[in-house]
N, C-alpha and C positions, 0 to 999 in steps of 0.2 A: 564282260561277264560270261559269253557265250566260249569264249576263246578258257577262259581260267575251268571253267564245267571241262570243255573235251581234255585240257591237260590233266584234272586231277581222275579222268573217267580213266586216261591212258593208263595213273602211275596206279590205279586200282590194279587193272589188267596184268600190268605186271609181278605187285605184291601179291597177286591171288598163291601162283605157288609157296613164296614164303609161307604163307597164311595155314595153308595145305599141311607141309611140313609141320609146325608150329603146332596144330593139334593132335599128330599120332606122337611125338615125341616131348611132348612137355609135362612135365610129372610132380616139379615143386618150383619154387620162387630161384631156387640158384639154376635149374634148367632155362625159366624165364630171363634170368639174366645173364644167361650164355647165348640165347637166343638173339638179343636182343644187342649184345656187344658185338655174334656174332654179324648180324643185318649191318652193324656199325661198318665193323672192319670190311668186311667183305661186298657190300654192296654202296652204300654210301659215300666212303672215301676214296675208292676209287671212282664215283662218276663223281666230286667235288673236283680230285686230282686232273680229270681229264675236262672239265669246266676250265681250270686256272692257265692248263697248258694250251686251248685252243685260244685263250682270249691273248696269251703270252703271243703266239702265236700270230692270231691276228695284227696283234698291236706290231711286230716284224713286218709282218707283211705290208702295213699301211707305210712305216716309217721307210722301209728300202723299196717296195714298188710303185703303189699308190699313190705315196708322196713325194716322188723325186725330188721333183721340183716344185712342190708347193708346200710353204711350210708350215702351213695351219695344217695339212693334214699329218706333215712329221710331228707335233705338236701331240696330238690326239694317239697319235700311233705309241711316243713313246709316254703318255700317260699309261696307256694297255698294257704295256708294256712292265711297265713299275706294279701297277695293279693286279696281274699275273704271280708276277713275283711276289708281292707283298703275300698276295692269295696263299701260294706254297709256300711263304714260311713260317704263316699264322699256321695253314695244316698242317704239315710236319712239329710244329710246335704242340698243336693242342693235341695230336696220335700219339704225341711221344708222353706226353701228360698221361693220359688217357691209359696207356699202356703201362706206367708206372702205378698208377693207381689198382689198375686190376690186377698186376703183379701181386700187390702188397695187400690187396684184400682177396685174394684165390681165387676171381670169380672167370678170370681168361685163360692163364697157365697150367692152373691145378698146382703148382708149387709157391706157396707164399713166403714170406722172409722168415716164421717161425716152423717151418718143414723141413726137411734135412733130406734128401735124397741120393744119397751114397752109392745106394746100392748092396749094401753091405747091411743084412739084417744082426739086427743087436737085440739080443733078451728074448730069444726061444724061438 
């Protein structure tokens, strides 16, 4: 219990800037959820991305050094291993979801499929 309190005291401490931000710049519901795709993209998925690679990671380390010569620890090493993996292709899956979806409703790009951005003004 003790242990769960200082972690979620840490991830305060660091959303406080977010937070900061987030009330001189937020003005209507699509600011709120540019805000809020933006915390996505930018802070989130990359410490998910760097979760997946350290346990990938680990899970190497256990199967070629740790475990040389014991195979219950190759065993476990390349479960980590798989589970890394799996981890980055569920994430790159559901970013790329995620991405296609704010495309197509304007709330990330600013260009949606029914905008036209040529460059080229037409009709005055």
């Amino acid at each position: 219990m003790k242990k769960s309190i200082t972690t979620l005291a840490v991830l305060a401490i660091f959303a406080l800037p977010f937070f900061a931000m987030a009330a001189t710049s937020i003005n209507n519901i699509t600011d709120v959820g540019q805000f809020i795709i933006g915390i996505i993209n930018n802070v989130l998925v990359q410490v998910l991305f760097a979760v997946a690679f350290i346990v990938f990671v680990w899970g190497v380390f256990s199967v070629f050094i740790l475990g040389a010569n014991d195979e219950e620890k190759k065993g476990k090493g390349k479960k980590l291993m798989l589970y890394g993996l799996v981890g980055f292709f569920v994430m790159v899956s559901v970013w790329g979801l995620v991405h296609i979806l704010t495309g197509s409703v304007s709330l990330g790009g600013g260009s949606g499929p029914g905008q036209v951005s040529s460059g080229v003004k037409i009709g005055g």
